[in-house]
C-alpha positions, -999 to +999 in steps of 0.1 A: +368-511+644+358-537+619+342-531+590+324-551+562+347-559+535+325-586+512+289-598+517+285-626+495+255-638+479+250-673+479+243-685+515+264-715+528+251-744+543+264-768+573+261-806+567+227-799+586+215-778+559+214-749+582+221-710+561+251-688+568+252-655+549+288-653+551+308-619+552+341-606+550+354-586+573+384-563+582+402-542+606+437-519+602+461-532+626+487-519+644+517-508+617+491-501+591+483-533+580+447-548+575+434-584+592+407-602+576+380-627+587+351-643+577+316-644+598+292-667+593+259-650+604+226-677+603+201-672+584+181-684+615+186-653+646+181-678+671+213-693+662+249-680+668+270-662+645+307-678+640+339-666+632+372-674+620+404-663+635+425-642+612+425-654+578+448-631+563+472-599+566+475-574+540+492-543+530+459-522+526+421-520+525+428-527+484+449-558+490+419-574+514+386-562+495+412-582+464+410-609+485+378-613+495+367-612+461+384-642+455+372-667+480+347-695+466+326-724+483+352-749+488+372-721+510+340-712+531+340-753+537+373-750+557+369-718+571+330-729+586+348-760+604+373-733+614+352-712+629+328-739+644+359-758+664+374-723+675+343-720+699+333-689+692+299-683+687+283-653+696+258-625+689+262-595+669+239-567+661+232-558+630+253-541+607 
């Protein structure tokens, strides 16, 4: 099951000035290793929540929360259009 690695503060904002509050998340997969993603959940509920594929593989919980911690603006650029062309917006509940 997934589970929250990093919610960061500062929301992101498409070229249409609409908020994400963007979050980090994380799963072990199979041989022990953890996936992570990012979700970009609007700051408007009427809109859909997006998600990247797998952005990274890592040894352990450690190794992603490490990561997390250092992703900045210019990666959530990338990963947003990412996440937007992979058609996959959907609902979530909350957390």
């Amino acid at each position: 099951m997934a589970e929250m690695v990093q919610h960061y503060k500062a929301p992101f904002r498409d070229e249409d000035g609409v908020a994400y509050e963007v979050m980090a998340r994380g799963e072990m997969a199979a041989g022990g290793t953890w996936e992570g993603w990012l979700e970009f959940h609007p700051v408007d509920k009427t809109k859909a929540v997006l998600r990247t594929e797998r952005e990274t593989t890592q040894p352990d919980r450690a190794a992603l929360e490490y990561w997390a911690s250092g992703l900045e603006s210019l990666y959530f650029e990338g990963a947003f259009a990412r996440a937007r062309s992979r058609g996959w917006p959907r609902r979530v509940g909350p957390e």
